[in-house]
Residue, then its C-alpha position, 0 to 999 in steps of 0.5 A: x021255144x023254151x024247151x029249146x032255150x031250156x037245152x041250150x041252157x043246160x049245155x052251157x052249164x054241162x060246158x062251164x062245169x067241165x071246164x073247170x074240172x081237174x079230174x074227169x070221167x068217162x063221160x067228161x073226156x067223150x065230152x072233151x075229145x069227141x071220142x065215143x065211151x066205148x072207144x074210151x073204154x077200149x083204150x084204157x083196157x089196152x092202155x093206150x090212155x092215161x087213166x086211174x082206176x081208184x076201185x074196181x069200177x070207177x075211171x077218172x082221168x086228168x085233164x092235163x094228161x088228157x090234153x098231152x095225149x090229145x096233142x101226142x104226135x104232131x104231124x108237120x106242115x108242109x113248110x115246117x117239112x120243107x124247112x127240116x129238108x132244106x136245113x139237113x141238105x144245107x148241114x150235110x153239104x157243109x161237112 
């Protein structure tokens, strides 16, 4: 029981740090994302995320970029469609 309460302390504390973090690692953005270390690293090589690389080894990320690429292409609700649809029919049958 205190193993377990010892753990569950332990991921609050890990959740509370990275929270406050500005620039990220590796391990942070698998943390964020739930996107694996090794996908990570396949899509800083191809460049597909926005990254920096300070040396030769060491990844750090922003957060902020993080969090823009996380919400890039947004996919619409079927209402938010329908409404775009029945605006466009309505725009060209007026002119």
């Amino acid at each position: 029981m205190e193993e377990k309460i010892l753990e569950r302390l332990d991921v609050i504390e890990r959740n509370t740090l990275l929270a406050s973090k500005k620039v990220l690692t590796i391990d942070d953005v698998a943390l964020l994302t739930g996107i694996s270390k090794s996908t990570l690293y396949k899509l800083t090589c191809k460049k597909l995320i926005p990254h920096h690389k300070p040396n030769t080894k060491l990844l750090f990320f922003d957060r902020k970029e993080v969090e823009e690429w996380c919400l890039q292409n947004r996919v619409n609700t079927w209402q938010e469609a329908e409404d775009q649809a029945l605006a466009h029919c309505v725009s060209t049958s007026i002119k």
